[in-house]
Chimera marker file (.cmm) of the C-alpha trace (Angstrom):
<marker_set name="trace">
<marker id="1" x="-122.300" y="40.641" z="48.137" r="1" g="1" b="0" radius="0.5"/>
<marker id="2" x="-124.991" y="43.435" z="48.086" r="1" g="1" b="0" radius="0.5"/>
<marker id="3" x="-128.201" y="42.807" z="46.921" r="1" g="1" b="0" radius="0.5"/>
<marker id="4" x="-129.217" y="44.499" z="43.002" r="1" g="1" b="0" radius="0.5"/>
<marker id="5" x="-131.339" y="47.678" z="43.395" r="1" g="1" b="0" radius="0.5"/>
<marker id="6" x="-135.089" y="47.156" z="42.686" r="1" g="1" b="0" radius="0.5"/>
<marker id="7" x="-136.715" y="49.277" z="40.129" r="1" g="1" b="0" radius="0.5"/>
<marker id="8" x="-138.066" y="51.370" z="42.958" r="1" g="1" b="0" radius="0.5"/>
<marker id="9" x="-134.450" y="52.187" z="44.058" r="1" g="1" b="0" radius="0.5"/>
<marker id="10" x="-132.676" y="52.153" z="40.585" r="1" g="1" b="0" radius="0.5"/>
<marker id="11" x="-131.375" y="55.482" z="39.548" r="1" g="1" b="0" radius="0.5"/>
<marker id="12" x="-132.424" y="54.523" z="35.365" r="1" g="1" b="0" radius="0.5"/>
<marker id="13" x="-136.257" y="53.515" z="36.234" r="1" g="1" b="0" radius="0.5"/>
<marker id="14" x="-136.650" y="57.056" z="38.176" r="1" g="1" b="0" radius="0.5"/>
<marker id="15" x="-135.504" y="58.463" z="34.690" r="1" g="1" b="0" radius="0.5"/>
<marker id="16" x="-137.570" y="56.006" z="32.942" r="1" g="1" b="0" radius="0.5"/>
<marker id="17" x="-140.213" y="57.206" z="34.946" r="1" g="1" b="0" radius="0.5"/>
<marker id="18" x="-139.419" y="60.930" z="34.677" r="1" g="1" b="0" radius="0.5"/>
<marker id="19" x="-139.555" y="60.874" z="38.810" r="1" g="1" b="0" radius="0.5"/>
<marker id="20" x="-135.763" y="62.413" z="38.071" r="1" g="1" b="0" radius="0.5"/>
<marker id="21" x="-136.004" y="64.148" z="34.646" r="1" g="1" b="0" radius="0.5"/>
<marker id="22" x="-132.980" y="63.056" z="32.675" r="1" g="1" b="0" radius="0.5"/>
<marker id="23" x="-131.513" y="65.203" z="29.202" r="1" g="1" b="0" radius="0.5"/>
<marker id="24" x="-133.264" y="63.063" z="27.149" r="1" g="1" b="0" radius="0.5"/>
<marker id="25" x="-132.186" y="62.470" z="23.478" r="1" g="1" b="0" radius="0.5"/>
<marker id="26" x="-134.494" y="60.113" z="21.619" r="1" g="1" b="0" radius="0.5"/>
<marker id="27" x="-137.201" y="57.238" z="22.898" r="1" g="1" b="0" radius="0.5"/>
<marker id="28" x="-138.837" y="54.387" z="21.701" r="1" g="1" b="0" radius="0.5"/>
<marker id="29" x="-141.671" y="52.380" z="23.302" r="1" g="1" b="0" radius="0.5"/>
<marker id="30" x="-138.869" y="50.195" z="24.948" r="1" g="1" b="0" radius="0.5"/>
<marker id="31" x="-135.935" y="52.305" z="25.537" r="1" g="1" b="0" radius="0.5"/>
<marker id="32" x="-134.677" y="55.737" z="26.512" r="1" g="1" b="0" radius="0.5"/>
<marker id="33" x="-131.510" y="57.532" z="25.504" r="1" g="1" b="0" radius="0.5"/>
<marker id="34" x="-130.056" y="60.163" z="27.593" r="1" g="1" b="0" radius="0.5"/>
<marker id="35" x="-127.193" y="62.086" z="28.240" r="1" g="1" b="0" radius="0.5"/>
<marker id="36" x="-124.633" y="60.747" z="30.377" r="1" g="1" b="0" radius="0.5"/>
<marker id="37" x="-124.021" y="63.173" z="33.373" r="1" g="1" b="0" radius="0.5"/>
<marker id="38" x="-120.106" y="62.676" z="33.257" r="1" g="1" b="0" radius="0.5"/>
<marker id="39" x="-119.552" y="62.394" z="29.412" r="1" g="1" b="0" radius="0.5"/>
<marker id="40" x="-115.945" y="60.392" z="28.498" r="1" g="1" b="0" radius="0.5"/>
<marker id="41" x="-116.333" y="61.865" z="24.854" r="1" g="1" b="0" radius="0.5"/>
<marker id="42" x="-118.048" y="64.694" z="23.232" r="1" g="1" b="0" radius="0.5"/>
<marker id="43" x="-120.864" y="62.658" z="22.409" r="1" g="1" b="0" radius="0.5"/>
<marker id="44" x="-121.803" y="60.291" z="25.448" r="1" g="1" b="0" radius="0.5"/>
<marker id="45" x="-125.355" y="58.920" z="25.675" r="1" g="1" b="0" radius="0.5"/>
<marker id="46" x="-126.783" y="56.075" z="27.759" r="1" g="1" b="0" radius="0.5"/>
<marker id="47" x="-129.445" y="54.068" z="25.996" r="1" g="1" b="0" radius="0.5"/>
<marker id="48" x="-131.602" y="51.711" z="28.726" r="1" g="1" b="0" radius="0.5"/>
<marker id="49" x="-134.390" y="48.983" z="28.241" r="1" g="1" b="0" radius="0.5"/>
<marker id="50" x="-137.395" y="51.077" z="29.397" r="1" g="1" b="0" radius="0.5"/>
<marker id="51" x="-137.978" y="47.793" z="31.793" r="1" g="1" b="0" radius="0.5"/>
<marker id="52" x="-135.572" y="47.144" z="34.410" r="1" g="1" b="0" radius="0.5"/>
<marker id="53" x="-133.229" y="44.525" z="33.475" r="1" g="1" b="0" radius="0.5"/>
<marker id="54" x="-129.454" y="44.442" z="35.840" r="1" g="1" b="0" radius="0.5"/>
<marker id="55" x="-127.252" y="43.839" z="32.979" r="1" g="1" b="0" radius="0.5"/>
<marker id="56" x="-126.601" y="43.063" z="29.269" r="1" g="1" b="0" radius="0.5"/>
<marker id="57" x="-126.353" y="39.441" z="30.138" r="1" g="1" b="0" radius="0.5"/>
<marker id="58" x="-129.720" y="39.374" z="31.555" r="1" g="1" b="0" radius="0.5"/>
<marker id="59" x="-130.885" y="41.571" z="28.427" r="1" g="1" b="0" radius="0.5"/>
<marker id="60" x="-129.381" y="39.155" z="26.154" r="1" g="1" b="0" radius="0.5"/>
<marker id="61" x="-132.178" y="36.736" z="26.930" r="1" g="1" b="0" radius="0.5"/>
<marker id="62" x="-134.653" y="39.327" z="25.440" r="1" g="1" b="0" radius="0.5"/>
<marker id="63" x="-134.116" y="39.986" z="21.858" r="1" g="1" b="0" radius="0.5"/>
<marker id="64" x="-136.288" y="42.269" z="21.002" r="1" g="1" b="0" radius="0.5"/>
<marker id="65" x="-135.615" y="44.634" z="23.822" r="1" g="1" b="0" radius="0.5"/>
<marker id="66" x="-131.930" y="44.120" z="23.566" r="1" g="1" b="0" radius="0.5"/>
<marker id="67" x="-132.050" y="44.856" z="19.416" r="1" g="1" b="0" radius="0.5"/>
<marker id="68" x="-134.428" y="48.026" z="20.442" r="1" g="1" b="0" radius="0.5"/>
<marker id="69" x="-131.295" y="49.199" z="22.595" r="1" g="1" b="0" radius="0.5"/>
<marker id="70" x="-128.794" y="48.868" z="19.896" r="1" g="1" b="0" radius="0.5"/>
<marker id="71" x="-131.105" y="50.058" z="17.504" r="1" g="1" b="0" radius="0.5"/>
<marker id="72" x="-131.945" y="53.148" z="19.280" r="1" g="1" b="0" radius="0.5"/>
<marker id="73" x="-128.011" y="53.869" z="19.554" r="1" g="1" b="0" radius="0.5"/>
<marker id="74" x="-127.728" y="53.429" z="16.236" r="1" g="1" b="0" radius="0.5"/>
<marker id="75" x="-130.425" y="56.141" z="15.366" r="1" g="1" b="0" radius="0.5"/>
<marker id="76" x="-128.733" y="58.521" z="18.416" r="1" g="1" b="0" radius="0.5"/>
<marker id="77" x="-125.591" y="58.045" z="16.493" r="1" g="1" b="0" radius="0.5"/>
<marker id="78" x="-127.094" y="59.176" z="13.491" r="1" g="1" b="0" radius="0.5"/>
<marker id="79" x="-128.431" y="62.457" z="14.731" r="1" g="1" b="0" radius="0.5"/>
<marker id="80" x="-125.687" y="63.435" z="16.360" r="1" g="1" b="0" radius="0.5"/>
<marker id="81" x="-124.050" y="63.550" z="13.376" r="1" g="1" b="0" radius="0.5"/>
<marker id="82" x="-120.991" y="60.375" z="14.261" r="1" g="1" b="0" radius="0.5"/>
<marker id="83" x="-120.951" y="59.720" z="10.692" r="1" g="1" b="0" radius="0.5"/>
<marker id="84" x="-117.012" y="58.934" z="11.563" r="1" g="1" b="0" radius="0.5"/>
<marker id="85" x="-117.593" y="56.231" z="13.585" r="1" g="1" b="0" radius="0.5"/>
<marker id="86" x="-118.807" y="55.646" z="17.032" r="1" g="1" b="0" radius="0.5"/>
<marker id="87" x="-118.053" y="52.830" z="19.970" r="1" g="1" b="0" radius="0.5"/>
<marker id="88" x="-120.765" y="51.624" z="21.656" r="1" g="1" b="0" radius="0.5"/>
<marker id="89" x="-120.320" y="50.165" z="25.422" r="1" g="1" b="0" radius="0.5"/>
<marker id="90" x="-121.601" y="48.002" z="27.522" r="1" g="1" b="0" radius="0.5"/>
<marker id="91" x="-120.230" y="47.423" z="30.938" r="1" g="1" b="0" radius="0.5"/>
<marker id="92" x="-121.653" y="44.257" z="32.564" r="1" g="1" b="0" radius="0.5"/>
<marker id="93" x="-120.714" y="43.908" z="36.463" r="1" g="1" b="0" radius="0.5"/>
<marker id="94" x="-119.246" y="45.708" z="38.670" r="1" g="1" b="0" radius="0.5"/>
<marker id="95" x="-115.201" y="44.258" z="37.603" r="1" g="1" b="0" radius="0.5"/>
<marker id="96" x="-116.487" y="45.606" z="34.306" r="1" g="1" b="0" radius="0.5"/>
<marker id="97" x="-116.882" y="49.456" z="35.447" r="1" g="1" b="0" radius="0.5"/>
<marker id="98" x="-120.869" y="48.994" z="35.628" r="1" g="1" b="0" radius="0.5"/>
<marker id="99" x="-122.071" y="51.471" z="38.794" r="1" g="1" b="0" radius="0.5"/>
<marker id="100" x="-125.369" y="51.584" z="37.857" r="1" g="1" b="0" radius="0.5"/>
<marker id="101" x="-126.959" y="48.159" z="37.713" r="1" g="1" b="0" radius="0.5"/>
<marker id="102" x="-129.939" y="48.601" z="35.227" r="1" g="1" b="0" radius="0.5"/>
<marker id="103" x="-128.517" y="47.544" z="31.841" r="1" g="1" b="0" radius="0.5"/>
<marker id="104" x="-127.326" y="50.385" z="29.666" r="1" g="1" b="0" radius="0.5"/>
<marker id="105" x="-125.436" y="51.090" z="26.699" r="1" g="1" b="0" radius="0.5"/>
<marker id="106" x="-122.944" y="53.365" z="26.521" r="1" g="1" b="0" radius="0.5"/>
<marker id="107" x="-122.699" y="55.181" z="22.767" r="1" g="1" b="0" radius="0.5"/>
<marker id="108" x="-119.398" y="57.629" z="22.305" r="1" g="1" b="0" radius="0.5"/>
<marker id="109" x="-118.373" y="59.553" z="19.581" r="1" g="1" b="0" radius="0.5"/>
<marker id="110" x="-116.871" y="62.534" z="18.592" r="1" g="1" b="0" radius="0.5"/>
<marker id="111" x="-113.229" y="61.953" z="19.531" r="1" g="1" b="0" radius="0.5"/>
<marker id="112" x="-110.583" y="59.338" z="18.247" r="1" g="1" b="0" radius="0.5"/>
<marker id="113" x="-110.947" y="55.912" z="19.925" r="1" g="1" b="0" radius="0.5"/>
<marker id="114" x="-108.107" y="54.176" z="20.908" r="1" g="1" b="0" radius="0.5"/>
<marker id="115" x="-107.341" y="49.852" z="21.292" r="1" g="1" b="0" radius="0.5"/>
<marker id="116" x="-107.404" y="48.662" z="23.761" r="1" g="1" b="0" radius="0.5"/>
<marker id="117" x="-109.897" y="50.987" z="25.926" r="1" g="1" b="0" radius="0.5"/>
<marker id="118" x="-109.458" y="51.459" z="29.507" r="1" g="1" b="0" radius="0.5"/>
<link id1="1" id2="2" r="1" g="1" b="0" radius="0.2"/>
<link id1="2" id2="3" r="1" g="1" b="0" radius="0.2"/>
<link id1="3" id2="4" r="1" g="1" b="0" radius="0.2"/>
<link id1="4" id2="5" r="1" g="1" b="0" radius="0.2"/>
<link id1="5" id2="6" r="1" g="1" b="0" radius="0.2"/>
<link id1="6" id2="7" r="1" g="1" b="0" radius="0.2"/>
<link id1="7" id2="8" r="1" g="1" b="0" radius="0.2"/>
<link id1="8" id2="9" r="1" g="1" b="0" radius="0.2"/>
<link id1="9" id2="10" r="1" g="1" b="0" radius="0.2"/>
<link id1="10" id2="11" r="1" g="1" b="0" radius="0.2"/>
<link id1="11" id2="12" r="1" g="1" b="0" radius="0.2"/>
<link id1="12" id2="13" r="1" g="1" b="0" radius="0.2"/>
<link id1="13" id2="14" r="1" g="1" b="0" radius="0.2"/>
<link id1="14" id2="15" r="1" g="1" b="0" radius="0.2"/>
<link id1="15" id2="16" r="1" g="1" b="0" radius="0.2"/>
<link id1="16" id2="17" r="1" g="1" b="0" radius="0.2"/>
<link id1="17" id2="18" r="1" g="1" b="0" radius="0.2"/>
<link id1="18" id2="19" r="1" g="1" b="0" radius="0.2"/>
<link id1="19" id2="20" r="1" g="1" b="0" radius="0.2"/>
<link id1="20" id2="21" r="1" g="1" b="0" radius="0.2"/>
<link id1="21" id2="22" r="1" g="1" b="0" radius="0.2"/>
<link id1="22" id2="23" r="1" g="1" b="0" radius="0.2"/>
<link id1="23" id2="24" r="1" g="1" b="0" radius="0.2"/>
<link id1="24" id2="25" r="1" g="1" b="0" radius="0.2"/>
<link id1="25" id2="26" r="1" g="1" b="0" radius="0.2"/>
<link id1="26" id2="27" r="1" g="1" b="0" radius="0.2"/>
<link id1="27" id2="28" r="1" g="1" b="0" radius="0.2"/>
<link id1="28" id2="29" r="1" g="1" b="0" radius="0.2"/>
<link id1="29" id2="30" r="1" g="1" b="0" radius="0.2"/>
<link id1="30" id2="31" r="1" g="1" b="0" radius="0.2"/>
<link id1="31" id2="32" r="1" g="1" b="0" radius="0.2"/>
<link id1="32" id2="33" r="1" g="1" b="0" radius="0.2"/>
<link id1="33" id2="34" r="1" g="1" b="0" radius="0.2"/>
<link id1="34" id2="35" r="1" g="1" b="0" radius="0.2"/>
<link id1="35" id2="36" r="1" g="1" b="0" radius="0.2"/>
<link id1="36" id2="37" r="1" g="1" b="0" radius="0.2"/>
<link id1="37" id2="38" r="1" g="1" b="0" radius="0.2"/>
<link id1="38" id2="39" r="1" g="1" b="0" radius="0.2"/>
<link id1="39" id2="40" r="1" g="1" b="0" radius="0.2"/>
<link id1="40" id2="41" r="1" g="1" b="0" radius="0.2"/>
<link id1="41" id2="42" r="1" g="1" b="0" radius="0.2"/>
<link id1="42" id2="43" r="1" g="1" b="0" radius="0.2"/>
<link id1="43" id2="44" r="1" g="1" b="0" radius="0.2"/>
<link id1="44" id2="45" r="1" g="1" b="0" radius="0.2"/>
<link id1="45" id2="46" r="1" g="1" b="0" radius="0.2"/>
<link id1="46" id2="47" r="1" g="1" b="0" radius="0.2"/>
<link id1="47" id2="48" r="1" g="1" b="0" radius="0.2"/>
<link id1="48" id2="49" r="1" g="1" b="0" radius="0.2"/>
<link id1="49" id2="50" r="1" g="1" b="0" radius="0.2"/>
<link id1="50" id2="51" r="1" g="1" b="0" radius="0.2"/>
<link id1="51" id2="52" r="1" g="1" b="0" radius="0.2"/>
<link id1="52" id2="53" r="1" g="1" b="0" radius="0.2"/>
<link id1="53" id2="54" r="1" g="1" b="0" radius="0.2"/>
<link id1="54" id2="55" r="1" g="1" b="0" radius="0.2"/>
<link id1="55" id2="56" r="1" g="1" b="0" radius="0.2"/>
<link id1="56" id2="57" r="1" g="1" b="0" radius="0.2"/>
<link id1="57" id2="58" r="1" g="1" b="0" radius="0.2"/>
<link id1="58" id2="59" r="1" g="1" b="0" radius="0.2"/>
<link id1="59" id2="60" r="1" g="1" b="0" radius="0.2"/>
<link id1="60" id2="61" r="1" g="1" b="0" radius="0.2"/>
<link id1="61" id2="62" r="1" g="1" b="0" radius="0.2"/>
<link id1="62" id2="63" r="1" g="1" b="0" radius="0.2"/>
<link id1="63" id2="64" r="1" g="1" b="0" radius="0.2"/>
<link id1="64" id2="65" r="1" g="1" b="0" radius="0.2"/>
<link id1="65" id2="66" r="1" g="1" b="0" radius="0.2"/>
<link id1="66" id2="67" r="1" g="1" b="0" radius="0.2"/>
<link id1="67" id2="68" r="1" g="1" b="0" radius="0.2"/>
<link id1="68" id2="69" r="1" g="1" b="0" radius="0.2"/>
<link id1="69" id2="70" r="1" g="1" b="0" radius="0.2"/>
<link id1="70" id2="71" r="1" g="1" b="0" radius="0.2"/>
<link id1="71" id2="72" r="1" g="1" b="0" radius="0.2"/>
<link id1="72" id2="73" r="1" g="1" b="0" radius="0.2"/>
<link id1="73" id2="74" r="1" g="1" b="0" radius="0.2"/>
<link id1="74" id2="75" r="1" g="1" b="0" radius="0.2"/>
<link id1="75" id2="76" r="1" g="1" b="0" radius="0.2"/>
<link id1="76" id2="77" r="1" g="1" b="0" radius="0.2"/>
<link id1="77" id2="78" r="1" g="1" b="0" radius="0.2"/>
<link id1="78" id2="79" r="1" g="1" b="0" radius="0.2"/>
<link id1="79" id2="80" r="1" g="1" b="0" radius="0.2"/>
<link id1="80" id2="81" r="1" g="1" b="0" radius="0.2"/>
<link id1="81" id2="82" r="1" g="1" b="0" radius="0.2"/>
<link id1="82" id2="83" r="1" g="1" b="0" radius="0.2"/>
<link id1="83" id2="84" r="1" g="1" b="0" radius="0.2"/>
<link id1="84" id2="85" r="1" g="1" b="0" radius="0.2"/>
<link id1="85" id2="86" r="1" g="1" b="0" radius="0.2"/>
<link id1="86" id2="87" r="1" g="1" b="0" radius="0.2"/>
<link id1="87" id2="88" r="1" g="1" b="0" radius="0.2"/>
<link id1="88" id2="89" r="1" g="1" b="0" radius="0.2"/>
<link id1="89" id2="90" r="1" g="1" b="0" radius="0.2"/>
<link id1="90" id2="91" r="1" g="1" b="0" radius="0.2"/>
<link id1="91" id2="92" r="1" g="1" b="0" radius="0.2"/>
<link id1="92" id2="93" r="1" g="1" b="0" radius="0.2"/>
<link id1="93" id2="94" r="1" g="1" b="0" radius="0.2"/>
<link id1="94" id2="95" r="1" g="1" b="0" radius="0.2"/>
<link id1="95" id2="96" r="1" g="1" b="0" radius="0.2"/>
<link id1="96" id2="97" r="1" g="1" b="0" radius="0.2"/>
<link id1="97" id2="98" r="1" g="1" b="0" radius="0.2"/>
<link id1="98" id2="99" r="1" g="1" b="0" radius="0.2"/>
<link id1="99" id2="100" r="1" g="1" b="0" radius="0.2"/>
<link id1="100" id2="101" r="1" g="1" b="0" radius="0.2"/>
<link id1="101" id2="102" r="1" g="1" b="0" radius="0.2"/>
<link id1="102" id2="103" r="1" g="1" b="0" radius="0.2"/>
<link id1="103" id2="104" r="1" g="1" b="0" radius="0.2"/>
<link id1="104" id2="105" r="1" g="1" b="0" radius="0.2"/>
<link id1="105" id2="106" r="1" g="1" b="0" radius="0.2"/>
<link id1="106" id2="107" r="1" g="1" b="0" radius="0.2"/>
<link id1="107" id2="108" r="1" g="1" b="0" radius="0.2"/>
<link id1="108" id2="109" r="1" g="1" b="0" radius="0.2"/>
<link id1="109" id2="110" r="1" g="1" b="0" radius="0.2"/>
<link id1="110" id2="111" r="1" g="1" b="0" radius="0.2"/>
<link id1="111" id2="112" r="1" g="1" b="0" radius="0.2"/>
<link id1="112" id2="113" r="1" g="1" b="0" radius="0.2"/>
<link id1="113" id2="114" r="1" g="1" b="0" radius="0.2"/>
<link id1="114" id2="115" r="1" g="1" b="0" radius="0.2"/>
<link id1="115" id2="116" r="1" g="1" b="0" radius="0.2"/>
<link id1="116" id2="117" r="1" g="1" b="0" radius="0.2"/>
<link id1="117" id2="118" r="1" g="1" b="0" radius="0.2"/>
</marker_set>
């Protein structure tokens, strides 16, 4: 098993950081939203704990930081006008789909969701 990046290696901090300038869509003191750089919906934005933190697990232990996240989707959401409805992803390990191992939430919108995904 590979070691998890370190925040000087993780491709979200370098965004956090603005080392790589990401499309960003809103911001809080804790978290960053973004565009995602291969959308799965017409609406795709990542929202990420401004501190490095490998998964939503490992968020989950940090309540305010993890409600920032989902309350910064929610606001995202908002603006971007998903008054229909919106999912809102997280994808914790690799068996899950996660690539990019710096938690992150995933919000979609704009198209018809189907059940079960993926």
């Amino acid at each position: 098993m590979s070691e998890a990046p370190t925040p000087s290696d993780c491709l979200f901090c370098r965004f956090v950081s603005r080392e790589i300038e990401p499309d960003v869509v809103a911001e809080t003191d804790r978290s960053l939203a973004f565009r995602d750089i291969n959308p799965q919906a017409p609406t795709h934005v990542l929202v990420v704990p401004k501190r490095h933190v490998e998964n939503a697990g490992a968020l989950a232990v940090h309540a305010e930081e993890l409600a920032d996240v989902v309350s910064l989707a929610r606001d995202v959401a908002a603006a971007e006008g998903l008054d229909g409805g919106y999912r809102l992803v997280f994808n914790t390990g690799a068996e899950a789909g996660q690539t990019v191992f710096h938690a992150h939430l995933h919000v979609l919108g704009g198209r018809s969701m189907q059940w079960p995904p993926g």
